[in-house]
C-alpha positions as semicolon CSV with decimal commas, in nm:
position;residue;x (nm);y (nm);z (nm)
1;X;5,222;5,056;1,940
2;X;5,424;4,955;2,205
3;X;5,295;4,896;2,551
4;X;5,589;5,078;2,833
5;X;5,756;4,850;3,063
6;X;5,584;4,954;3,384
7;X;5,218;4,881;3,213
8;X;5,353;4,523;3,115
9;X;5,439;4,484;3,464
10;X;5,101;4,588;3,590
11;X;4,981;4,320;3,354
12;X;5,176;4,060;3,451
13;X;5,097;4,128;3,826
14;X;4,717;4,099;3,723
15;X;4,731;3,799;3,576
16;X;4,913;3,603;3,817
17;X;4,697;3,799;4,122
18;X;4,377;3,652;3,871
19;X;4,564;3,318;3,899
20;X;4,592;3,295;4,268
21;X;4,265;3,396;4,331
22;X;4,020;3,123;4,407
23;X;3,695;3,097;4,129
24;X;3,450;3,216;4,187
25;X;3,147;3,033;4,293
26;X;2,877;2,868;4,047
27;X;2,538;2,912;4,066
28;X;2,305;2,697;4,225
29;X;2,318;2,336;4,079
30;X;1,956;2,294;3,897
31;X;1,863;1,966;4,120
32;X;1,939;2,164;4,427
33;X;1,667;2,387;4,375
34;X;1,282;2,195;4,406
35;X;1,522;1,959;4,685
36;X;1,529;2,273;4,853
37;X;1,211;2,389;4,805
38;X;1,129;2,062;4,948
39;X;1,329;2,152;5,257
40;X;1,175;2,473;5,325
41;X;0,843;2,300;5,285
42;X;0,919;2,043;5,519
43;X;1,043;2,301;5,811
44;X;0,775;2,567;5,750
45;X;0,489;2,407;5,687
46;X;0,426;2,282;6,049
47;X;0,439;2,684;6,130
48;X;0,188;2,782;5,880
49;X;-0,038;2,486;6,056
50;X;0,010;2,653;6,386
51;X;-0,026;3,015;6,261
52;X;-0,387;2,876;6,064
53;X;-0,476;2,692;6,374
54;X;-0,403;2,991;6,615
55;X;-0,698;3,136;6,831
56;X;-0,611;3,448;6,686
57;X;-0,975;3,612;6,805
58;X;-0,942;3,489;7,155
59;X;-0,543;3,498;7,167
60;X;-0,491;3,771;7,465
61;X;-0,727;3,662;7,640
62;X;-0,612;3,325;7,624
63;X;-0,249;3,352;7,743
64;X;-0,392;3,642;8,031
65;X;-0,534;3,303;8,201
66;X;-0,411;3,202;8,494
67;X;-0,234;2,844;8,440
68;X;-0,080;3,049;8,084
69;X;0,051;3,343;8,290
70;X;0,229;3,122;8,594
71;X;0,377;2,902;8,355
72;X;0,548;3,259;8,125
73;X;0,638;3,383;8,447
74;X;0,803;3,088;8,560
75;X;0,968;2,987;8,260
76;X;1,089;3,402;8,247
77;X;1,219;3,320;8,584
78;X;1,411;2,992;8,542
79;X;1,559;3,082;8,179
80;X;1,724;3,394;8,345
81;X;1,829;3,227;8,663
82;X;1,968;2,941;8,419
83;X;2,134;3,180;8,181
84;X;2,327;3,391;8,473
85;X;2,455;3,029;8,597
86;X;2,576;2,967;8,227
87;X;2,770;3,307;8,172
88;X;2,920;3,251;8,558
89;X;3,056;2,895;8,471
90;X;3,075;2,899;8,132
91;X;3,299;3,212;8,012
92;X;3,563;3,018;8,229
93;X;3,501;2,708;8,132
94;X;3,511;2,807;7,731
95;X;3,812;3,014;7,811
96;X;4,030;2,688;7,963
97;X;3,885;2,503;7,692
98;X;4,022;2,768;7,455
99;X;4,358;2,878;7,572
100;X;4,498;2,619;7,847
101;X;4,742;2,348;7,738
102;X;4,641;2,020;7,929
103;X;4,640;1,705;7,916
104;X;4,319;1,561;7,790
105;X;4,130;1,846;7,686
106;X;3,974;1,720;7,390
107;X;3,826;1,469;7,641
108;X;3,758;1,719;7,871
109;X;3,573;1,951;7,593
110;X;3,364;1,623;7,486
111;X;3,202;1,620;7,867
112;X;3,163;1,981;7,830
113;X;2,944;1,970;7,485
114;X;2,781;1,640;7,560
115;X;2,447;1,801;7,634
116;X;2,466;1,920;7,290
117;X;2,398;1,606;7,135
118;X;2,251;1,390;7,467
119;X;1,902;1,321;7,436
120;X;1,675;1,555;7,720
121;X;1,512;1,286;7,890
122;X;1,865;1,119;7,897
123;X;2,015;1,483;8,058
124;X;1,728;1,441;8,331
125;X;1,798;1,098;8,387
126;X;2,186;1,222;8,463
127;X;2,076;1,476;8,649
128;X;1,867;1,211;8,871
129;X;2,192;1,001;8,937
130;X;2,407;1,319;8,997
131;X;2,148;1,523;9,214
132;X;1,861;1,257;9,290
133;X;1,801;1,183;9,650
134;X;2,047;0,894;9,580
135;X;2,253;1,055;9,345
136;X;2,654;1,118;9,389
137;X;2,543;1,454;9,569
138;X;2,233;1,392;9,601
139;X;2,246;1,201;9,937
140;X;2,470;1,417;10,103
141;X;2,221;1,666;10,026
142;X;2,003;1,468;10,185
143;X;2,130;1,317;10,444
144;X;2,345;1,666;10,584
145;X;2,108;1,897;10,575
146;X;1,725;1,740;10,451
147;X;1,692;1,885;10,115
148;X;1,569;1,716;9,794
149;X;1,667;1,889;9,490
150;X;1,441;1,724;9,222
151;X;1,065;1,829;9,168
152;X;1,175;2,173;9,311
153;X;1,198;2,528;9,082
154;X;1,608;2,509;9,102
155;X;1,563;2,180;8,968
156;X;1,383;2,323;8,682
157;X;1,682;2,566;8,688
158;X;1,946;2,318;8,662
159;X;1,780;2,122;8,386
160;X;1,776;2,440;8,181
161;X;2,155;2,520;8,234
162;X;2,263;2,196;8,196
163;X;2,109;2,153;7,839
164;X;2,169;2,554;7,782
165;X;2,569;2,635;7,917
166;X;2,729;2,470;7,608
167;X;2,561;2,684;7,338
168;X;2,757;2,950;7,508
169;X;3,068;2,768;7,581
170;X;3,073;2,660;7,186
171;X;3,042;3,041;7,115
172;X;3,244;3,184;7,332
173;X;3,546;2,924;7,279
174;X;3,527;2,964;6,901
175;X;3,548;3,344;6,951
176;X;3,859;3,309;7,180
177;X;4,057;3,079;6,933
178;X;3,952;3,328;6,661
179;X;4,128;3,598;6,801
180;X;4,449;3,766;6,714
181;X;4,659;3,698;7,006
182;X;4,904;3,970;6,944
183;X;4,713;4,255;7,073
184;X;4,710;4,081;7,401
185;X;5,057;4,007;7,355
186;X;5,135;4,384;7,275
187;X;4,975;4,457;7,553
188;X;5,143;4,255;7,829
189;X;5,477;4,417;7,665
190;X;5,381;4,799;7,750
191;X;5,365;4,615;8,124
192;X;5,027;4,518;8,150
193;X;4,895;4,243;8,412
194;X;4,763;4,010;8,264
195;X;4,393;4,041;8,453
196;X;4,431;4,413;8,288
197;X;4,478;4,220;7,950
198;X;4,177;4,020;7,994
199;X;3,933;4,324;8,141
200;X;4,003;4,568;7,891
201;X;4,181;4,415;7,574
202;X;4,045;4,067;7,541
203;X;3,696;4,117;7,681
204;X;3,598;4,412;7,499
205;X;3,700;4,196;7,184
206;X;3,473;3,892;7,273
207;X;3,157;4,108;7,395
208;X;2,966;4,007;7,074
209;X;3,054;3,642;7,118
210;X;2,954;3,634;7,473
211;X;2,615;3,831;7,381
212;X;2,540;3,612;7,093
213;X;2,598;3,302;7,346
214;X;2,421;3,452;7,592
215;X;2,104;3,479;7,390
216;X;2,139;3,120;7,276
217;X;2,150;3,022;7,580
218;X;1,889;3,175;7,755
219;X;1,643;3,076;7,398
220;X;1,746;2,729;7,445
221;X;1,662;2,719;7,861
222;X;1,332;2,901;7,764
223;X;1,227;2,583;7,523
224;X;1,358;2,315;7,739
225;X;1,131;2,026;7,827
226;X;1,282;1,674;7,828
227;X;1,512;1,745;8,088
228;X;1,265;1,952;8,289
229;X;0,986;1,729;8,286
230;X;1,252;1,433;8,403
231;X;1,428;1,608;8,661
232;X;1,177;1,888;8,807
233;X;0,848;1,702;8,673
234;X;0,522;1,869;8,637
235;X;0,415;2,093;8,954
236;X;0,176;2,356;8,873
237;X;0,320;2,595;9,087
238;X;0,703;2,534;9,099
239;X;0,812;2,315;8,790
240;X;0,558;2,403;8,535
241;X;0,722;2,577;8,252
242;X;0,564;2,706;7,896
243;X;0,692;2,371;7,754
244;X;0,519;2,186;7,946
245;X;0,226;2,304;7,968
246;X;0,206;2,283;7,623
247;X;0,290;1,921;7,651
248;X;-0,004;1,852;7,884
249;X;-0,267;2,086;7,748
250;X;-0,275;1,938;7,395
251;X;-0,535;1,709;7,508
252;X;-0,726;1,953;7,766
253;X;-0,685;2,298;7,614
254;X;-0,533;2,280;7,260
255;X;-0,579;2,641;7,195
256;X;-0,369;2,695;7,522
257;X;-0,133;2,485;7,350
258;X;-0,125;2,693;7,035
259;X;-0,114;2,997;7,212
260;X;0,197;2,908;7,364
261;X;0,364;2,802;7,111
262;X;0,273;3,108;6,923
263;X;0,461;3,268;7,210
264;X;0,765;3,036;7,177
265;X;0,754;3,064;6,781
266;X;0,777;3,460;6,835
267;X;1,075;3,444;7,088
268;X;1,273;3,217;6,839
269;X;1,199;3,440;6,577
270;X;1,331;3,760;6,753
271;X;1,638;3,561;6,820
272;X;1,706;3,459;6,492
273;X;1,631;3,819;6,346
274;X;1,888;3,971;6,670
275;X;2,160;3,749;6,571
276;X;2,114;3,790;6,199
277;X;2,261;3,437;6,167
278;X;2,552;3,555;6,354
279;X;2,671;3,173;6,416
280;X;2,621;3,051;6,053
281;X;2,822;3,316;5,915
282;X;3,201;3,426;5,920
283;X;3,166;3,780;5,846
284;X;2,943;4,110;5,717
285;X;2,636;4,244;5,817
């Protein structure tokens, strides 16, 4: 029988379109698998030890104590205060980092990502020599007007943005340099300014990014403690955050401790479950 020419066509248009597609992916290599199981081991069993060794009987009426309900409130307080500093300087800062053409910018994108990968007791320590009362502004703090910034409640603010901005200037940036700039472009050509571009074609487009970042952020300022406990230090009634007191009660009040962390362990969790791995993946739902 012969085969028409149109249907050898179709054929040959298979083949090579079965050519140029990439293979597809193997299985799991057999190794892989009790390495991994090893992994998961290794990062969940220390939260089955502090689910086990929860005060699950007494666990309300722990964290409705007075010392557990400052510290919540406080660390509420700060991680929202830190988070609306983060979106105010770091949209901008992720969008210069993203779209302008300067000099230096890889440079200037390493300073802005540093607390990434800086150690927290080594942010507080460069918060000390920026803000201290001897610090770069510091003293004219100081020495103008009288006020100390450290070992105050916007010092446990600043510690918390400081550590917390980038995680939103990292999402927001790779958002911006994954967008198609020709709808922006199409749009300044039917005459719009370009602060119309930004509010209602570019903006609209990175709302997810800027939510996901946002959330980050605020989950990484609500577990901060190196930097705190450096910079703002360990008042019971202006710097003492959930972290720390979880720091200082293992020896006093361990089930304070674990009640806390419960607390912590259930915020993470909500974030992870909210952003559905939103950062690790490039697409679907």
């Amino acid at each position: 029988m012969t085969v028409p020419d149109g249907s050898r066509r179709l054929t040959a248009r298979a083949r090579l379109a079965a050519a140029a597609e990439p293979p597809a992916p193997h299985g799991v290599p057999g190794p892989f698998v009790p390495l991994a199981a090893l992994g998961l081991l290794f990062l969940g069993l220390p939260i089955l030890g502090l689910l086990v060794r929860a005060p699950w009987s007494d666990l309300f009426g722990i964290l409705r104590e007075s010392d557990a309900l400052r510290a919540m409130r406080l660390s509420l307080e700060c991680a929202f205060a830190a988070t609306a500093v983060s979106l105010l300087l770091g949209v901008p800062l992720a969008w210069v980092l993203a779209r302008a053409r300067l000099p230096g910018i890889s440079v200037l994108r390493a300073i802005a990502l540093l607390p990434l990968v800086l150690p927290p007791v080594a942010s507080g320590v460069a918060l000390f020599a920026a803000f201290g009362r001897r610090g770069l502004i510091g003293r004219y703090l100081y020495e103008w007007f009288g006020y100390t910034l450290p070992f105050t409640t916007p010092a446990v603010v600043m510690a918390q943005a400081f550590v917390a901005m980038p995680f939103l200037v990292i999402t927001v940036e790779g958002a911006l340099r994954s967008l198609d700039g020709g709808v922006e472009e199409a749009a300044a050509t039917l005459g719009a300014s370009r602060w119309t571009v930004v509010r209602r074609v570019t903006l609209p487009r990175l709302a997810p990014a800027i939510v996901a970042g946002t959330v980050l952020c605020w989950a990484r300022a609500l577990g901060e403690f190196g930097a705190t406990i450096v910079f703002a230090g360990n008042n019971p009634y202006a710097t003492r955050t959930m972290p720390i007191l979880v720091s200082t009660g293992l020896d006093v009040s361990p089930e304070l401790s674990n009640a806390l962390s419960l607390v912590l362990v259930a915020v993470s969790v909500a974030i992870l479950v909210s952003l559905r791995d939103r950062w690790l993946r490039t697409g679907g739902a």
